[in-house]
N, C-alpha and C positions, 0 to 999 in steps of 0.2 A: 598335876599341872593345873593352874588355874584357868579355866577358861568356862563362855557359855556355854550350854548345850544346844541345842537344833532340835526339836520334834517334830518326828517324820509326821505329813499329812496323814490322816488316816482318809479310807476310801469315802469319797463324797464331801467330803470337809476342805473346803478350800483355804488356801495360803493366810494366813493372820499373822499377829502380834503374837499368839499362840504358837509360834515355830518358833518365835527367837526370846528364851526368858533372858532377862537382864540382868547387868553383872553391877556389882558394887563400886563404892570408886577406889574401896581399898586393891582392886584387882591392876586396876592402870597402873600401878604403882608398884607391885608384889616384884621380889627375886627374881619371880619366871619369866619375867618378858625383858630380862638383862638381855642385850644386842650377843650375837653367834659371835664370838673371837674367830672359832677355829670351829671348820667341822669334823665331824667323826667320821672314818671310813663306811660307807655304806656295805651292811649284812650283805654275805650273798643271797641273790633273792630265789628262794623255795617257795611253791605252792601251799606247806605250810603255815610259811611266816607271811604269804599274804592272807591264808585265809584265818590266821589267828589275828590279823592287823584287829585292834579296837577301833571300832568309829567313834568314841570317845577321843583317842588321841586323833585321829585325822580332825576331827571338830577343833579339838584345842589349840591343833597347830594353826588352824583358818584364823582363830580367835587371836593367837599370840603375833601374826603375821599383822592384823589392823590394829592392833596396839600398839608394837611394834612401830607402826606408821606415826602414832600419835608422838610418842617418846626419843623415837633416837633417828626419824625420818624414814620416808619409802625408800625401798630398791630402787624408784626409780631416779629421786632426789639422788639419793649417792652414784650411781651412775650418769648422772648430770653432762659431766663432762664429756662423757663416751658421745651421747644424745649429741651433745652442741656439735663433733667434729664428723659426724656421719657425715657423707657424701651428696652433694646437691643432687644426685640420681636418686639418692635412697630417700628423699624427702618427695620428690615429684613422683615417687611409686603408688603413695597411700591416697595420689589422686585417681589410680584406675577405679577406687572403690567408690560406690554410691552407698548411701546409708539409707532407709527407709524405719520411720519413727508411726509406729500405728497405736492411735488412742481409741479401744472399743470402752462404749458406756455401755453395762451392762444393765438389764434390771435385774434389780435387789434381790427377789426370788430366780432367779434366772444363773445366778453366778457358779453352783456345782455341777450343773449343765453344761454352762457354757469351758467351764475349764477341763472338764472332761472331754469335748468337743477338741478344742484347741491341742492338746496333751499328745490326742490321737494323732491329728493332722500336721500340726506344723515338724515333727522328728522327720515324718516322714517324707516333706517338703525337703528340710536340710537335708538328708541323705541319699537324695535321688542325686548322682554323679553329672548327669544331664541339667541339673538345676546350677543356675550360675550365681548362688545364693550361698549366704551362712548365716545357721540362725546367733546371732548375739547374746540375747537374754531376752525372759519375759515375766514379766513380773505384777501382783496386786497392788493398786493405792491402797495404801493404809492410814494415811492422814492426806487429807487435798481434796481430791476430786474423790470419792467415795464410787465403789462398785465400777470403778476404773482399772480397767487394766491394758500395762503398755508393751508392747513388742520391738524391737530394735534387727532389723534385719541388713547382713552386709551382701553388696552385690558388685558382681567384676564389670562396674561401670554401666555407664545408661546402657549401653548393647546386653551388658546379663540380664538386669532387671525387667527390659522387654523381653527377652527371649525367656528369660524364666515365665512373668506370666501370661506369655499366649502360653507357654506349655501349660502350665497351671491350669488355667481356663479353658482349656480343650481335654482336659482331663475330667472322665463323670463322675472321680470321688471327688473333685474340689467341689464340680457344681451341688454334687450331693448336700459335699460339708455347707457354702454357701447357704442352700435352702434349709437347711439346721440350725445355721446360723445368725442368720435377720430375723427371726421371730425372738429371741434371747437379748435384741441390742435395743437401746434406746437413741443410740447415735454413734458413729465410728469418722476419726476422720488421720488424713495422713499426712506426713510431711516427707522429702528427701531432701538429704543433709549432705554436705562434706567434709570433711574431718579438719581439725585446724592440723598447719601442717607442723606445729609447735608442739605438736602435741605428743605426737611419738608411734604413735597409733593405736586404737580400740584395743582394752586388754584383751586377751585370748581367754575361752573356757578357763574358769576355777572354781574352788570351793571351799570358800571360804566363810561360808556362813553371814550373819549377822542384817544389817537393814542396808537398803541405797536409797540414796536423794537424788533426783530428778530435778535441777533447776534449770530456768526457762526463763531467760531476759529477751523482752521484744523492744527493738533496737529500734531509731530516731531511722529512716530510712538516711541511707547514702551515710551512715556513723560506722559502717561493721571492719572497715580498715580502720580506724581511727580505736575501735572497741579492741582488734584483735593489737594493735600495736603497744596501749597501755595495760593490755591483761595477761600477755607474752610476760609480759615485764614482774606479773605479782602470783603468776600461777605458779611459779617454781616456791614459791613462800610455803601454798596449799600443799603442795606437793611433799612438801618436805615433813608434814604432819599428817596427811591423811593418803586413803589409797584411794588412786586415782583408776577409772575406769575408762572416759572417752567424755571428746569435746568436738561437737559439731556444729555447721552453722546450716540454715535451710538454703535451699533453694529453689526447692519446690513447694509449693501448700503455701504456710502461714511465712509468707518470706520476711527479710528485717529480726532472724529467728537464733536466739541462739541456744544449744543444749549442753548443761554439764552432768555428766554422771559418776558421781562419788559412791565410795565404801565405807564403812564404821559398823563395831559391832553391836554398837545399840544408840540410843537418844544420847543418853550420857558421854559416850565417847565422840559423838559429833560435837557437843556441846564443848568438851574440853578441847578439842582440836581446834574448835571453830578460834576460842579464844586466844590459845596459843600462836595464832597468826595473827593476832595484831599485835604480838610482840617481835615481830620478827623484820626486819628492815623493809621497807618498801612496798607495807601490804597495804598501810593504810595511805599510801601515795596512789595505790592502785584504786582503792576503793573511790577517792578524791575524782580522781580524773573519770573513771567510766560512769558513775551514778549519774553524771550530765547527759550520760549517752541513752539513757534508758526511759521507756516511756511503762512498760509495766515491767513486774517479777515475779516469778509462782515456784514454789518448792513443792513437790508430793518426797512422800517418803512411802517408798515399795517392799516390798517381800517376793522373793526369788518364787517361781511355781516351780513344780517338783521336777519338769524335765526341764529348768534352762539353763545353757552352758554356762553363765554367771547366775555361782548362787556363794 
C-alpha cells in the first residue's frame, strides 16, 4: 500500500520534519487511495491479530485517509448533510466547551528538556477524572515561529477551566513542573477560544500521521459575525479536499482572533488541496469577501509530539 512512513522520536530528539518523510505526487494519484465502495467484514479480533497488526499498515491507512480527503473529499464533506439537519440543542452543546490555545517560546537549546518536561506532565493533567479538561493535541513549529510549541486544551466551560486550574495550582507536582519550566521559556502566552458552531466540533484523538497548519487571522474588531457568515459559506469547499481538525474564535487573550487547524500528509498534499479549492464553486467568493475583514495572517506548519491525541 502506498503510503508515508512516520519515525518514532528517538529518546531526546525532539518532533521534526524528520518524523514525516515525504511522499511523491505519483502517490496522490496511485490505485490505492480509489474511495471504499463496500467494506469487508471485520476479522474476529484475537490478541494475536492485534498484536501481529503492522504499524506500517496502521500508518498507511492514516496516510490513505488524508489523501483520500484530497481526491474524492472528507468524511466529513460527504456527511454534509447529516451535519446541516442535527438538532438546534446538538449545535448549542459544543458551547459548554472552552478551548485554551497555549503558545510556549522555547529556547533553542532548551527544547529536549522541555518536551520531556511537558510528555511527563500534561497525560497526566488529562487523566486525572477530577480535572475538567481534555487534552486536544500538542505539537512543534516546524516552519513559522521556530522553537515554538502549541498546546490545544478542551474544558467543560469557564466553571472547568477554573476548577481545573486551582486544582492544578494547588498541586506541588504542577508547582514543581512550573519551576522546571520557566527557566526553558523565552516567552509563553494564552488564548481561550470557542468553537464555531459551523463547525461540527474539535475532531477526537487519531492517528493519522503526516503535518498540520495552524492559521491565525486577526480580524477588523466588531468584523467576526460578518467573517463567520462569509466563511460558513466556503468552508465546506476546504472541507471537501482536506481534513479538517477544529475552528475557533478568541475570546480571551489576543481577541478579534481566529484559529483554523487543518491535516495533510506532507507540503505537497496541502499544496494540491490548497489549489483544488479554487476550483470548486464558491471559494473564491469566500476568499473576495473575508480578505476586507482581515488586518494580519500567520500559517506555522506543526508536528504532532509523541503523546498528543492528534497526531
Amino acid at each position: 500500500m502506498c503510503a508515508f512512513t512516520r519515525e518514532e522520536s528517538k529518546p531526546g530528539r525532539v518532533p521534526s520534519f524528520g518524523n514525516v518523510p515525504p511522499l511523491y505526487k505519483g502517490h496522490y494519484f496511485g490505485p490505492e487511495v480509489e474511495p471504499d465502495v463496500t467494506e469487508a467484514e471485520p476479522e474476529p479480533s484475537t490478541e494475536e491479530s492485534t498484536s501481529t497488526q503492522s504499524k506500517p499498515a496502521k500508518v498507511a491507512a492514516g496516510a490513505n485517509r488524508l489523501i483520500k480527503s484530497f481526491l474524492f473529499g472528507t468524511e466529513e464533506s460527504r456527511k454534509e448533510q447529516e451535519v446541516l439537519e442535527r438538532s438546534y440543542s446538538t449545535q448549542l452543546m459544543r458551547g459548554k466547551y472552552v478551548h485554551e490555545i497555549a503558545f510556549h517560546q522555547v529556547k533553542p537549546e532548551c527544547s529536549p528538556k522541555y518536551v520531556k518536561l511537558i510528555s511527563e506532565i500534561y497525560p497526566q493533567i488529562a487523566a486525572d477524572p477530577l480535572n475538567k479538561v481534555h487534552l486536544v493535541g500538542s505539537w512543534r513549529c516546524v516552519v513559522g515561529d521556530l522553537d515554538t510549541f502549541v498546546t490545544i486544551w478542551e474544558y467543560n466551560g469557564y466553571a472547568g477551566f477554573h476548577e481545573t486550574y486551582y486544582r492544578i495550582h494547588s498541586d506541588h507536582k504542577f508547582i514543581d513542573y512550573l519551576g522546571k519550566l520557566r527557566p526553558l521559556l523565552r516567552s509563553r502566552h494564552t488564548n481561550l477560544m470557542q468553537e464555531f458552531s459551523f463547525w461540527g466540533g474539535t475532531a477526537a484523538p487519531r492517528d493519522l500521521g503526516g503535518i498540520f497548519e495552524l492559521r491565525t487571522y486577526d480580524l477588523q474588531p466588531g468584523r467576526l459575525l460578518e467573517w463567520e457568515t462569509s466563511w460558513q459559506k466556503g468552508i465546506e469547499c476546504r472541507r471537501q479536499v482536506m481534513e479538517p481538525v477544529g475552528a475557533w474564535f478568541t475570546q480571551l487573550g489576543s481577541l478579534n482572533t481566529v484559529h483554523h487547524l487543518w491535516q495533510f500528509a506532507d507540503l505537497e498534499h496541502r499544496k494540491l488541496s490548497r489549489e483544488k479549492c479554487w476550483e470548486l464553486p464558491g471559494w473564491a467568493d469566500t476568499v473576495h469577501d473575508t480578505v476586507k475583514l482581515i488586518n494580519k495572517m500567520d500559517s506555522k506548519i506543526l508536528v504532532a509530539l509523541p503523546f498528543s491525541p492528534l497526531k
